[in-house]
N, C-alpha and C positions, 0 to 999 in steps of 0.2 A: 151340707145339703139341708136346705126347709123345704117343709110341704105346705103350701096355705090353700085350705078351702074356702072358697070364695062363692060357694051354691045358694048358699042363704042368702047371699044379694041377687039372686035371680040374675036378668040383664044388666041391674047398675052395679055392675063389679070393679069397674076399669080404675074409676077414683084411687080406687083402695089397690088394686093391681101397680097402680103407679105409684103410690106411694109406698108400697114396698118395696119396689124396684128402685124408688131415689135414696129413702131414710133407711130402708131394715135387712139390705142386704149387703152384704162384705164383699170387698172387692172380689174375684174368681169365685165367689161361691155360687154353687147351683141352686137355681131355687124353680121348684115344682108348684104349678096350680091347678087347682081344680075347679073350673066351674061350669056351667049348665049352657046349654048351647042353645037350645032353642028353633030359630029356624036360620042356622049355622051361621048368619050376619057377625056371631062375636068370637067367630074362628078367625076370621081377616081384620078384623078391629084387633083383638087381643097380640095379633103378629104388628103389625101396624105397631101398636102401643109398645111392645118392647122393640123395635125398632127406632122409634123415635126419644126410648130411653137408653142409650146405648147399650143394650143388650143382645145377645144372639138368639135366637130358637133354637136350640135343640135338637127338639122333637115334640111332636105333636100329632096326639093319637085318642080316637076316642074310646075313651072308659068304658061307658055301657050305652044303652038307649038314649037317654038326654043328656049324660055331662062328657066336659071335654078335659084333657090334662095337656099340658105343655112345658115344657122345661126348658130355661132359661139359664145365660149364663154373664155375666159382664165383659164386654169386649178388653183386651188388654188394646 
């Protein structure tokens, strides 16, 4: 399991969400992110994005007041 925090990209997070998701994770590994949500436009983008990289959600829940977490996993 990795945790990547992704808040410091504010909203342009996804680039880097997807390229962790294609180059920096191992096949069934769980991989956790954290980033900032804003006015919640990058809760359905973010599911979107690991959808269309064959990943599954998890879960996905909000942290505190502005960031979100979600956990992902690779489909077998």
């Amino acid at each position: 399991m990795k945790r990547y925090d992704l808040r410091h990209l504010k909203g342009a997070f996804y680039d880097r969400m997807a390229e962790i998701l294609k180059e920096e994770s191992d096949p069934k590994e769980v991989v956790i992110f954290l980033f900032e949500i804003g006015d919640f436009t990058p809760i359905q983008g973010s599911a979107d994005l690991v959808k269309a990289n064959g990943f599954e959600l998890i879960n996905s829940l909000k942290f505190n007041e502005v960031d979100w977490t979600i956990v992902v996993k690779r489909k077998d």
